[in-house]
N, C-alpha and C positions, 0 to 999 in steps of 0.2 A: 475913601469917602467917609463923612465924618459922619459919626452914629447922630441918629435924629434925638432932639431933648426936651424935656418936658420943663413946667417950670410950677415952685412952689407957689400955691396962692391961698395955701391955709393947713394951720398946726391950733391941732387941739390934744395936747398934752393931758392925759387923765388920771397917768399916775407915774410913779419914779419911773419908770420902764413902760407903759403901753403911750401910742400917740397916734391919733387915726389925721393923717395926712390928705392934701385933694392936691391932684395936678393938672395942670392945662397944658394938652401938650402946644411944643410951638410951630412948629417947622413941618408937621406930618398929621395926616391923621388915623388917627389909632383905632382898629375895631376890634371888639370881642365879643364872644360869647359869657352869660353869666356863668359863674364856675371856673373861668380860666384865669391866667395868673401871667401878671408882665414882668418883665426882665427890666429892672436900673441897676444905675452904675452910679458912681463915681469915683472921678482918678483912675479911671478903667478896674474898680472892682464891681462886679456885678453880683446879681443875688434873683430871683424870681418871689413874688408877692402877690397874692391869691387877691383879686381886684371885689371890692364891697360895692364898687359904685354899678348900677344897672345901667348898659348900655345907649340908652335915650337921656341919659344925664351928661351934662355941660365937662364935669369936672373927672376924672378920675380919683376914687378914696379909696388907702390903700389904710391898711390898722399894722399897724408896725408895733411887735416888741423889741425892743431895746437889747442888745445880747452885750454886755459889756465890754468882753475880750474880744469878741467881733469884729470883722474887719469893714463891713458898711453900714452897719447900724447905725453906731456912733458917731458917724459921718453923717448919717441922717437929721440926728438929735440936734447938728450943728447948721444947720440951715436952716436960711432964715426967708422970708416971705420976698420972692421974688428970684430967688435962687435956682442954680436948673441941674438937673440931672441926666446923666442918657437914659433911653428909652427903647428896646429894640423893638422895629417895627410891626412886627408880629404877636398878636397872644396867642398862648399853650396850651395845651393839659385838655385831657378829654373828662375833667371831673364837670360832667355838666347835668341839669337835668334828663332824666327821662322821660320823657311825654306822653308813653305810652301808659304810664301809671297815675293813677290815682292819688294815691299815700305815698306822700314822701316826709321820711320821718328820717333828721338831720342832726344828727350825735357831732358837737364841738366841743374841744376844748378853746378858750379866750380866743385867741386869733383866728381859729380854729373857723371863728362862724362870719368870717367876711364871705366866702362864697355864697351861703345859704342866702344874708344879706343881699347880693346878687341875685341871686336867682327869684328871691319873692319880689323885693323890688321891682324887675323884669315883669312879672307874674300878674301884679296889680295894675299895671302901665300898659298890657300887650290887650285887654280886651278881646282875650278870642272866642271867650262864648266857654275855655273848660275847665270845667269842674274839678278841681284840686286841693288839696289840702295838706299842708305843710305844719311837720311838729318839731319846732324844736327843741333840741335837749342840749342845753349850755351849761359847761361845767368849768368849776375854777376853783380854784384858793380860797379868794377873798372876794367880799359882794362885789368890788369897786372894780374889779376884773371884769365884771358881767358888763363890757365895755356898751353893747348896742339895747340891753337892757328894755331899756326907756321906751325906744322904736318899737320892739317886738312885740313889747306889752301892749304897746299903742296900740298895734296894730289887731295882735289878737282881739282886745277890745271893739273896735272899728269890724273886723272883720272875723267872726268867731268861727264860720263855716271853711274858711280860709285859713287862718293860722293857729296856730297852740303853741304855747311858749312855756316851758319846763325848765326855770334854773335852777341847779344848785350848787352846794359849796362845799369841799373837803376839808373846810378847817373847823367848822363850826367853836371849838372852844378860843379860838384865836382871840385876840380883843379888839382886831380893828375889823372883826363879825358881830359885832356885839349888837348893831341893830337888825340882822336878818335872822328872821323867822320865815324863811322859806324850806325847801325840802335840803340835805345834806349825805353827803357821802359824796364820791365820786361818779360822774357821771355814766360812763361804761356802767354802773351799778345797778343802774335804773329803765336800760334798756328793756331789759325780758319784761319788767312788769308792766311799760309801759305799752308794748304792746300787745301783752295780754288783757291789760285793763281796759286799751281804746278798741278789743276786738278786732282788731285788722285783717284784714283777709291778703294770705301771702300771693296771693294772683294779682293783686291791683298797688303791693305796695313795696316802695323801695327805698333800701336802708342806704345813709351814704355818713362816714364816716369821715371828719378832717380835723387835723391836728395833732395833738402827742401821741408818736409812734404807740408806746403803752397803751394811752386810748385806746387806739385802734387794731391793736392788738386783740386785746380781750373784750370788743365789739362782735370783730372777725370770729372770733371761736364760741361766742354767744350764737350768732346768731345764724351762719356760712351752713354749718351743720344740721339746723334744723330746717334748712332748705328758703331762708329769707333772702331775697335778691340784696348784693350787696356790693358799694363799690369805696373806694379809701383813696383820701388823699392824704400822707405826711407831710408835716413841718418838722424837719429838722434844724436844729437852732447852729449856728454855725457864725 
């Protein structure tokens, strides 16, 4: 039986290597939970990709980086608007909200923060009447990395009770940083303080880390130990 396929209907290229793509599927219809992560292929190489679009949207947006020596990325970079990929019918991964919290405070690195994407998205769209609040902490290289940026800030702004948005940048003396005047260092860096700054209370709140193993590394040993609820998704670049 021939794998179900999705087809390209939009590429937004944002820098040499990041490009947040949307797909429609054709032939099936696709469901997920925000947090989970679908399976394409092409030429029968597959790869799994952590899904940014919230579940009551038309499209599927998946935020892809580019892995040069990779064997489906590149393949990615090379389609063109109209073009289809396989799809497996299923999504994955139990990196999903917990409901039963409060605070959810959301440590990414770049691609790192399609899930979160997801899940607020979800969060503003579900109208259930609870009360949650969502902090992200997006870390990168370079400002132009801070791929979803613009949204977050949007949205913090629109909804203050609801989101907090925290970037920063490890390169600061780089030069193509030269117009950010936001906070700097790595992100893992700024975990402990920030939740000692917004007082959090460890019964209502919980940490979810995605993206560079490192990251998430020295997340984990942040914060596992002081008794913070805590769950991790890796991207392995391949």
């Amino acid at each position: 039986m021939a794998m179900p396929e999705a087809q390209l209907v939009s590429r937004n290229q944002v820098t040499e290597d990041l490009m947040v793509i949307k797909l429609e599927c054709v032939d099936t219809s696709f469901t997920f939970k925000p947090g989970q992560y679908c399976t394409l292929g092409i030429e029968g190489i597959e790869r799994a990709y952590s899904i940014a679009s919230s579940p009551h949207e038309k499209h599927l947006e998946i935020f892809v980086e580019l892995v040069r020596d990779g064997e489906l990325t590149p393949k990615i970079w090379e389609l063109g608007i109209g073009d289809r990929v396989s799809i497996r019918p299923r999504a994955k991964g139990i990196f999903t909200l917990k409901p039963d919290y409060r605070h959810h405070v959301m440590v990414a690195t770049v691609t790192g923060v399609s899930p979160y994407v997801s899940m607020i998205r979800n969060h503003l769209n579900s109208n259930d009447g609870l009360e949650r609040t969502f902090y992200v902490l997006l870390g990168a290289s370079y400002h132009d990395e801070l791929v979803y940026d613009e949204e977050l800030q949007n949205l913090a702004n629109q909804y203050p009770d609801v989101v907090q948005f925290v970037p920063t940048i490890s390169r600061p003396g780089d030069s193509r940083n030269n117009s950010w005047s936001g906070l700097t260092g790595r992100v893992n860096n700024i975990v402990k303080d920030q939740l000692v700054t917004r007082e959090l209370p460890q019964n209502e709140t919980f940490i979810y880390a995605c993206g560079h193993p490192g990251m998430i590394e020295s997340v984990r040993e942040e914060v596992v130990d002081d008794g913070w609820n805590f769950i991790e998704e890796r991207f392995w670049k391949e």
